[in-house]
C-alpha positions in Angstrom: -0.5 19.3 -13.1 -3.0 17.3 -14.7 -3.8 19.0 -18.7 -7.0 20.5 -19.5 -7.7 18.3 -22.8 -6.9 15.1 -24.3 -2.9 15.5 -25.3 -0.5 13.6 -28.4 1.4 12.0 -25.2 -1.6 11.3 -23.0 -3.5 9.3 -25.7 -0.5 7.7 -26.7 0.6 6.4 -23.4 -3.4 5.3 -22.9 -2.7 3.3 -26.5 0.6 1.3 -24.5 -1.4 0.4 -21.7 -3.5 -2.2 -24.3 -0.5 -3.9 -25.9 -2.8 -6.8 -26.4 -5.6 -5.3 -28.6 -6.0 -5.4 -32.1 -2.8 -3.6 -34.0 -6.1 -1.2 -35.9 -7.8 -1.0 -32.2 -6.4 2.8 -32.3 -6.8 5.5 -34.7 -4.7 8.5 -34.8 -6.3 11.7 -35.7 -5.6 15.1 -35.5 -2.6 14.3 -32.8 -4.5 12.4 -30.7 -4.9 8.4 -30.8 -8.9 7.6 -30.8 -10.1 4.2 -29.9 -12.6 2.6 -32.6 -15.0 1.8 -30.3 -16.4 4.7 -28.2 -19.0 4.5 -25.5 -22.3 6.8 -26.1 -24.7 7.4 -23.6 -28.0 8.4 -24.7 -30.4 5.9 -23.7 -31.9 5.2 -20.7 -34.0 6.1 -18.1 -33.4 9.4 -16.1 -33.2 7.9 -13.3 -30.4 7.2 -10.4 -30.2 3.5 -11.0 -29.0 4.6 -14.6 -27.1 7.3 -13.9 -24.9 4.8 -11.3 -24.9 2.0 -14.0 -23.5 4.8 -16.8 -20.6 5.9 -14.7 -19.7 2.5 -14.0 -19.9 1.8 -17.6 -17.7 4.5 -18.7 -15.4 3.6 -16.2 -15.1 -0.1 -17.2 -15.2 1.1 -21.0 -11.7 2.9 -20.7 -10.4 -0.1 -18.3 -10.7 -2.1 -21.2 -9.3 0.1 -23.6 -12.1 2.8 -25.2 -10.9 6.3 -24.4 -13.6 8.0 -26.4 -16.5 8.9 -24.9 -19.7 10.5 -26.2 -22.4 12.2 -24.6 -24.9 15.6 -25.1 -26.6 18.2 -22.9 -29.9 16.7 -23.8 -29.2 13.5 -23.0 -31.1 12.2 -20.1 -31.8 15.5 -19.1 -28.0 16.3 -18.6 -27.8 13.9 -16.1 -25.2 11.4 -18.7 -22.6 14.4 -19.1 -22.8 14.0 -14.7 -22.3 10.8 -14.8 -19.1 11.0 -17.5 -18.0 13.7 -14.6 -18.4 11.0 -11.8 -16.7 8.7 -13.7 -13.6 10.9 -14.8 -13.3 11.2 -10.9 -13.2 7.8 -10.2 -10.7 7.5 -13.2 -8.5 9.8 -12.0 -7.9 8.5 -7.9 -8.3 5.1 -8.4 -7.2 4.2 -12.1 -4.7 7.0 -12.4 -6.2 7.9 -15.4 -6.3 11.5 -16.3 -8.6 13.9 -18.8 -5.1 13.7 -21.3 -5.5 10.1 -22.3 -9.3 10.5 -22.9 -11.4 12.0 -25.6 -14.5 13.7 -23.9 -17.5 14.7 -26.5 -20.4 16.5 -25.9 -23.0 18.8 -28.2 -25.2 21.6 -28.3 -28.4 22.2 -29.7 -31.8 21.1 -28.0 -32.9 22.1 -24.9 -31.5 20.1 -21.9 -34.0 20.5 -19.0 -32.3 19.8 -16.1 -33.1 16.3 -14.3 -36.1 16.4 -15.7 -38.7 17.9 -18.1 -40.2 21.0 -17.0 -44.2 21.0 -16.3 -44.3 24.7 -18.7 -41.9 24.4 -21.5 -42.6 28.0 -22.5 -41.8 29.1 -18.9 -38.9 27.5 -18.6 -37.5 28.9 -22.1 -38.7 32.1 -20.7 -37.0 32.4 -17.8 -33.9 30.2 -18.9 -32.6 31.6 -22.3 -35.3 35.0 -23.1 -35.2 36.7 -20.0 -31.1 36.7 -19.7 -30.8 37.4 -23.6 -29.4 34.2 -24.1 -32.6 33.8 -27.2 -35.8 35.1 -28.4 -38.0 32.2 -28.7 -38.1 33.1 -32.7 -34.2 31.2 -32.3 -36.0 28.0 -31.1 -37.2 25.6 -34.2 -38.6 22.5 -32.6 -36.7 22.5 -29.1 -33.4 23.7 -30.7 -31.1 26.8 -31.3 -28.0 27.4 -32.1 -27.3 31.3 -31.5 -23.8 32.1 -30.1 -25.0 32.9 -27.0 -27.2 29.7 -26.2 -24.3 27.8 -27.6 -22.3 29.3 -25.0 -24.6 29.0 -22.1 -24.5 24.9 -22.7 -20.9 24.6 -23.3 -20.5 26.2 -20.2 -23.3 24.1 -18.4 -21.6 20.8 -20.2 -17.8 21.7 -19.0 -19.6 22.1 -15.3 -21.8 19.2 -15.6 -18.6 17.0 -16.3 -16.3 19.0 -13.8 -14.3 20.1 -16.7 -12.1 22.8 -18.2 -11.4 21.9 -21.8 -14.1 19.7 -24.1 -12.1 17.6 -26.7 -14.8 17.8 -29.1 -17.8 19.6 -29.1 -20.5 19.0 -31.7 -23.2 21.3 -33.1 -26.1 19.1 -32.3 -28.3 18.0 -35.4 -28.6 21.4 -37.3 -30.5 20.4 -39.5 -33.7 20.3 -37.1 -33.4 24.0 -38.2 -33.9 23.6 -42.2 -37.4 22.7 -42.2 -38.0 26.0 -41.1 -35.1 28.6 -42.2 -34.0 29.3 -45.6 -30.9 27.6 -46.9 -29.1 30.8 -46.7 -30.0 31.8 -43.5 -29.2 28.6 -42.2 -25.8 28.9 -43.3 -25.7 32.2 -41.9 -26.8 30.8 -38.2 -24.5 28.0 -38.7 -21.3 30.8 -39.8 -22.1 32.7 -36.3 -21.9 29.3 -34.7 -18.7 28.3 -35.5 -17.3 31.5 -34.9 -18.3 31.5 -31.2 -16.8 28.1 -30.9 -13.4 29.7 -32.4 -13.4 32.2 -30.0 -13.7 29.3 -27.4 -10.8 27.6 -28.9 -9.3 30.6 -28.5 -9.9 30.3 -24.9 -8.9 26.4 -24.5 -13.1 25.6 -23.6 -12.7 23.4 -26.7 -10.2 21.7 -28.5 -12.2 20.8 -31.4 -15.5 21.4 -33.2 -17.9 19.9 -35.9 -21.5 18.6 -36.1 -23.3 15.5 -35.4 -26.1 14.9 -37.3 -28.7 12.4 -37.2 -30.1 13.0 -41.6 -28.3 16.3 -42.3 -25.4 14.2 -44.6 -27.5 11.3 -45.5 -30.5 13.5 -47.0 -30.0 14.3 -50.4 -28.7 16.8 -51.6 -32.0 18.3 -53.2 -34.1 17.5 -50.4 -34.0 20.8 -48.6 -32.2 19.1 -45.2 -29.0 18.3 -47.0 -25.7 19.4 -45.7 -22.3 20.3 -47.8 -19.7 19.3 -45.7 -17.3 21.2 -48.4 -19.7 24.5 -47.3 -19.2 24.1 -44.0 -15.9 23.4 -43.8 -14.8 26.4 -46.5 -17.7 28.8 -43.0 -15.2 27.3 -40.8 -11.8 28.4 -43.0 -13.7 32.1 -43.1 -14.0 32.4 -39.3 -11.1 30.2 -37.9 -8.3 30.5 -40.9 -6.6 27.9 -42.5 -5.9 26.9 -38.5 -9.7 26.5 -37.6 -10.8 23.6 -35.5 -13.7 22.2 -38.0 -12.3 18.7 -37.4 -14.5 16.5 -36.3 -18.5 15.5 -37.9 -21.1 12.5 -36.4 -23.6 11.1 -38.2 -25.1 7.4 -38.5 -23.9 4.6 -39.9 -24.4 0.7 -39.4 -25.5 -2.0 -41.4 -29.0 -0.6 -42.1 -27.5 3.2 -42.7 -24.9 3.3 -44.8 -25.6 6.4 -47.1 -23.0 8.1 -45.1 -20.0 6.4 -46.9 -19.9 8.5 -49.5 -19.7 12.0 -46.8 -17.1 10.2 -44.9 -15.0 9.4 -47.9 -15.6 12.9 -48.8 -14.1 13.6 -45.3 -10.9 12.3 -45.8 -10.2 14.9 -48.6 -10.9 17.5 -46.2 -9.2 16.7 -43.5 -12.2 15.9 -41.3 -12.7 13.0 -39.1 -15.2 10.8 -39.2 -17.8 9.0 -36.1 -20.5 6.8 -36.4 -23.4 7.1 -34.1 -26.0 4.6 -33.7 -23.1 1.3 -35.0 -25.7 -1.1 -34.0 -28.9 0.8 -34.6 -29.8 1.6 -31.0 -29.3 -2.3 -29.8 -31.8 -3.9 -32.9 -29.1 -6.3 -34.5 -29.0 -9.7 -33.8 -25.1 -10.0 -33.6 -23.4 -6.8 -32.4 -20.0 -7.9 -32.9 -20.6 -8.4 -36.1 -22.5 -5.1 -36.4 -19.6 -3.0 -34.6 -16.8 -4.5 -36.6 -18.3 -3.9 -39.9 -18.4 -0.1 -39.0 -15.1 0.1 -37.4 -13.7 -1.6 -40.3 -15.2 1.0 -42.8 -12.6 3.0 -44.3 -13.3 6.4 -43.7 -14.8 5.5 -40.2 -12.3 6.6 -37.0 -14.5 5.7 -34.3 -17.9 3.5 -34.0 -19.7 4.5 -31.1 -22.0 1.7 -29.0 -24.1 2.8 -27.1 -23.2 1.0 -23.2 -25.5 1.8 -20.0 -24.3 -1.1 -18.1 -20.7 -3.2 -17.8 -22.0 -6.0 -18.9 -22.8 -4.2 -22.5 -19.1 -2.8 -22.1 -17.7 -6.3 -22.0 -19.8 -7.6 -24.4 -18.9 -4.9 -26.9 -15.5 -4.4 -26.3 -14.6 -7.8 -27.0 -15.6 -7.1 -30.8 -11.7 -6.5 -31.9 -9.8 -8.4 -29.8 -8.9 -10.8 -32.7 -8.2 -7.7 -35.2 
């Protein structure tokens, strides 16, 4: 009976099937053995021709050995987490490659739209989150919430976009599109009712793991009113969850242009948090992206550097960045 998450013997048995690769090719983290180069999939066009060309490069991502793959309700309209659910079938009947030996990430925040943006953006939040008491539209700041029940509602829509029962990792999407507008402490507060829903779903095996991915929220500084204490949010996460809570994972960006995040990820480590890099070679604008990719995979601190990949031939181009160690 296939398992409903990623597993200690499923990853590890995905690691022996790429003898070949670099011995520091895998990570192990919390049980499970990562990759250290993950596939994203935010840009592109919402379109079929893209969504074909993702799911054939998530499937020739984990043929070459990346088993973690990153994606968002948001992105392209939802239509990315259907193509990771298009792929995962494929995976399954004709690599014999199961949910166990990947590591499937999504996050919650913005509005999705489904397909496509709507024509009435106040309609649709109308009728989508006010009307079924999902939100008020006070909950929205710039196109995002994060109230238990809208977090809910897209973890739900995320597990059926990707024809799944379990996320491995699911990410409170850039929460600090909220602090321009709430206090400190009542952002805090949102954020503690957050990550008590996503307990409760741990509870329920929906998730395996939860954290944040940011885009400035650890990089700002810390007296800059968008800053985020990783130390605060784990100690939210001890208060709702125990010493047993599943706070384990945080994104945020780092490449050769961004590095401010060393010092969070190093700050991490202490806390038993694991670190991924989004944007490893700033959205496709470095001239070498080997060179780009191994300079954040090789960043202590750093578990997994995810690339952006919407076609194979970025997959093969990408994945070859390690191969000598």
């Amino acid at each position: 009976m296939p398992e409903r998450c990623a597993t200690t013997e499923g990853t590890a048995r995905y690691r022996e099937r790429f003898a070949d690769r670099a011995a520091d090719h895998f990570r192990e983290q919390r049980g499970l053995v990562l990759s250290s180069i993950g596939i994203g999939t935010y840009l592109g066009h919402a379109d079929e021709a893209t969504d074909q060309n993702y799911t054939r490069a998530i499937v020739r991502a984990v043929e070459l050995g990346c088993n973690v793959i990153d994606t968002a309700a948001n992105y392209r309209f939802q239509r990315s987490e259907r193509s990771i659910g298009r792929a995962l079938k494929t995976l399954a009947s004709e690599n014999g490659i199961g949910h166990e030996e990947l590591v499937i990430c999504t996050k919650g925040g913005y509005l999705p739209f489904d397909g496509s943006p709507p024509r009435n953006m106040r309609e649709y939040v109308l009728e989508t989150f006010v009307k079924p008491g999902i939100a008020s539209f006070e909950d929205f700041v710039d196109g995002h919430c994060m109230t238990p029940a809208y977090l809910q509602s897209q973890l739900d829509q995320s597990l059926r976009n990707m024809g799944l029962e379990c996320v491995d990792v699911y990410y409170v999407h850039n929460p600090e599109s909220q602090l321009g507008q709430v206090s400190e402490p009542e952002f805090y507060s949102r954020l503690r009712l957050a990550f008590e829903k996503l307990e409760q779903n741990r509870s329920e095996g929906k998730i395996a793991h939860y954290g944040v991915a940011t885009w400035n929220g650890f990089r700002a500084p810390e007296q800059s009113g968008r800053h985020h204490s990783l130390g605060r949010m784990v100690e939210l996460a001890r208060e709702v969850g125990g010493d047993s809570h599943g706070f384990h994972f945080i994104q945020l960006p780092f490449n050769l242009a961004m590095q401010e995040g060393i010092t969070v990820a190093n700050e991490a480590q202490g806390l038993g948090v694991t670190v991924v890099a989004s944007a490893s070679i700033l959205q496709g604008r470095v001239p070498d992206p080997r060179a780009a990719i191994q300079f954040v995979r090789s960043t202590p601190g750093i578990t997994t550097a995810l690339v952006g990949m919407s076609r194979v031939e970025h997959v093969e181009q990408n994945l070859a960045a390690d191969e000598r160690g």
